[in-house]
N, C-alpha and C positions, 0 to 999 in steps of 0.2 A: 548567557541567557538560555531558558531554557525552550524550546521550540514548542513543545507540546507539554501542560500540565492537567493531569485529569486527578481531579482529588472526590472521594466517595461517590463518583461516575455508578447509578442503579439506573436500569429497566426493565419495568414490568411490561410482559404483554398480556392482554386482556383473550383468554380464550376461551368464545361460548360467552353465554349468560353471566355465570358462575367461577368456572375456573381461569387461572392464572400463572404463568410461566415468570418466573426470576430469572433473565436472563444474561442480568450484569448483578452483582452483589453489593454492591460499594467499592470496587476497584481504587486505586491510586498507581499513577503512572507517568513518569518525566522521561521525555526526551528531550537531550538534547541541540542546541543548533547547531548546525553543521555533522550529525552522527546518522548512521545506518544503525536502524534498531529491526530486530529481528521481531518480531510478532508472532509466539504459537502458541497451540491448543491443536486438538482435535473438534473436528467436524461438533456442531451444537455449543461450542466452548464460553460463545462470547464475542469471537474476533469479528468479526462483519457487523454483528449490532456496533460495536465501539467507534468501529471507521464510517459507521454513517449516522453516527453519533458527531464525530468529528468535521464529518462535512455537511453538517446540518441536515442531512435527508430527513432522519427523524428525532425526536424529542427525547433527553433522556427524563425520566420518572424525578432522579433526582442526583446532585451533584454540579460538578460546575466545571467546565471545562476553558484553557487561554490556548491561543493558536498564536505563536512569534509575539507574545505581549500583551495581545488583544484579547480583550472578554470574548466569548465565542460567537454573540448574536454584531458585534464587531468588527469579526476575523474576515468575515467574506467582503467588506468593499477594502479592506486594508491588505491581505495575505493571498498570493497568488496559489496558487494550490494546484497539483498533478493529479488527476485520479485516474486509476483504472482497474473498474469493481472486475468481481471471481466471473462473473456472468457479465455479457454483454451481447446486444445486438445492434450496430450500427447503421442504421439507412442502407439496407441494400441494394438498393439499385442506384445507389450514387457510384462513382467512380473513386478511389483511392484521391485520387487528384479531388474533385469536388468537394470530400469529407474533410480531406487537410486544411484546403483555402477555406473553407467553411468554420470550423475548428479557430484556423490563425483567424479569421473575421472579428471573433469572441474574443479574442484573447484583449489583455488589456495592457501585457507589454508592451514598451517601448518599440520602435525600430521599424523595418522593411517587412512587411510580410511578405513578400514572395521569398524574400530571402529565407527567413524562419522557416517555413515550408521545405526549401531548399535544404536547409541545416539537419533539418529532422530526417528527408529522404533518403543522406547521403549515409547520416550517423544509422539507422535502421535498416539502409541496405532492399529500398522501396522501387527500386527503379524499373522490375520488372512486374511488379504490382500497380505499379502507378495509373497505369491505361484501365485497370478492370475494377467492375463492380465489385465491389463491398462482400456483397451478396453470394458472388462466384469464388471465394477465397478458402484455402482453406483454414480450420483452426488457427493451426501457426501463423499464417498470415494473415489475418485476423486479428494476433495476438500484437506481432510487430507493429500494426497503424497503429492499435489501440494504444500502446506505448509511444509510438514518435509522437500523438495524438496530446497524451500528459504532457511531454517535454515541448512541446510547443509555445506555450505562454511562459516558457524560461521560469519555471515555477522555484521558490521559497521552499516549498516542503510540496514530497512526493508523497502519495499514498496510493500501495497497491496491493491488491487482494489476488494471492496466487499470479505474479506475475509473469511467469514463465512456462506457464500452463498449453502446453501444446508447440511449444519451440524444440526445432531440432539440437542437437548437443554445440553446433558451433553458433546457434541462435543465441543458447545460454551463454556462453564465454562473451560473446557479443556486448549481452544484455549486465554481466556484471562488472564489464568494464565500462561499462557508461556508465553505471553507478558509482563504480568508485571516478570516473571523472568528474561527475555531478557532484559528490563530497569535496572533491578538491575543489571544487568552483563554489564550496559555504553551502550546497544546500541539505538539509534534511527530509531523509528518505524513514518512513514507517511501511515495511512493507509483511504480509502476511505468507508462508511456505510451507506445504506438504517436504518440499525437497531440502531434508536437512542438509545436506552436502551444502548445498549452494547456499544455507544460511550462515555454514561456519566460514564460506569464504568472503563473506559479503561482510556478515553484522558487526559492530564496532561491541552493540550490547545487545541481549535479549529479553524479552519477559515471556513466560508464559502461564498462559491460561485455559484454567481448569473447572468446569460448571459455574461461570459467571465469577469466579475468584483466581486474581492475581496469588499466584503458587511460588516464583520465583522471578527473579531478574537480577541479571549481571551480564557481565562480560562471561564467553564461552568458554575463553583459558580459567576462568575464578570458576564458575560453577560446575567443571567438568576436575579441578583440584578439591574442591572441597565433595563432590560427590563420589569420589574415586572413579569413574566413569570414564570410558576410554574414549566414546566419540559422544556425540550429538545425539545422534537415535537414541544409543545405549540411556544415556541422560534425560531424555526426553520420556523412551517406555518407563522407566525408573521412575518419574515424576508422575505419570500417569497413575501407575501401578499404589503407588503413597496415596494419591490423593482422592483414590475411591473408597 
């Protein structure tokens, strides 16, 4: 089955009186359950309108979007969902600890929440975060709540925008091996990346996109053979380059 289907996925936004930005084109897009799909573009491409496209934040113009089966207006009381957008500000003057029990409160798995909390702490590596404000943290740390924060309601499907955005180099090794244990445990991860490296060791398949049009998608070994292309970057400025 497939986790995620976006078929002629358009929107417009409205700017000024008069003018108007296209900033999805009619895209088509499958992910499947259980797979790490790689999501990129450059900065304006598309990717952030789509993922909150995907989590209902805002309305697409036109197209139709299923999340694990579900019509999309559906998907939110049926499909447990991870998010963690490119930008965030969390309650600062809450405590690490406060924001998590708060966070598991919401959630609508199964099970122990103190436990859950516990799970996230130990996998994220929060233990000397736990005591401090939100607010006093930096970036990086920041970045790890906001991720134990997603994996908390033991979610169906992840979605994360720049997720490793401010993590030190053993933060990322950290953070990709919880994804690939998250795969082995069936769930599906859609996540967006500046950091090609860490998409060729993550993604199962990618797509990318290019001013609101889907340009490419495959697997990285298929589109890096058939573009003669020696890595990712390489592949990526290459697709860039074509598609202006």
């Amino acid at each position: 089955m497939n986790a995620i289907e976006i078929k002629n996925l358009k929107k417009t936004y409205t700017v000024g009186r008069k003018n108007s930005v296209e900033a999805l084109k009619g895209i088509d897009l499958t992910v499947e359950e259980g797979e790490i799909f790689g999501y990129l573009g450059p900065n304006g491409a598309g990717k952030t309108t789509t993922l909150k496209i995907l989590l209902g934040l805002i309305s697409p113009t036109e197209g139709s979007v299923n999340l694990m089966g579900y019509q999309h207006e559906e998907a939110r009381f049926h499909v447990r969902i991870g998010y963690v957008p490119e930008d965030h500000s969390y309650y600062p003057h809450l405590k690490v600890r406060q924001f998590l029990n708060y966070m598991s409160d919401l959630s609508s798995a199964d099970g122990n929440l103190m436990e859950r909390v516990e799970k996230v702490v130990e996998e994220f590596k929060l233990q000397k975060a736990y005591e401090k404000r939100m607010g006093d943290l930096s970036l990086g740390w920041r970045q790890k709540v906001a991720l134990a924060a997603a994996f908390i309601d033991e979610p169906q499907l992840l979605i994360l925008d720049e997720p490793t955005s401010g993590l030190d180099p053993e933060s990322v090794e950290d953070f990709i091996a919880t994804m690939k244990n998250g795969k082995s445990k069936g769930q599906t991860i859609l996540f967006c990346s500046h950091q090609l490296s860490e998409v060729e060791k993550l993604a199962d398949r990618i797509g990318i996109i290019s001013k609101g049009e889907i340009v490419k998608t495959g697997s990285v070994q298929e589109l890096l053979t058939d573009s003669g292309a020696s890595t990712l970057n390489e592949l990526f400025l290459e697709t860039m380059e074509n598609s202006n």
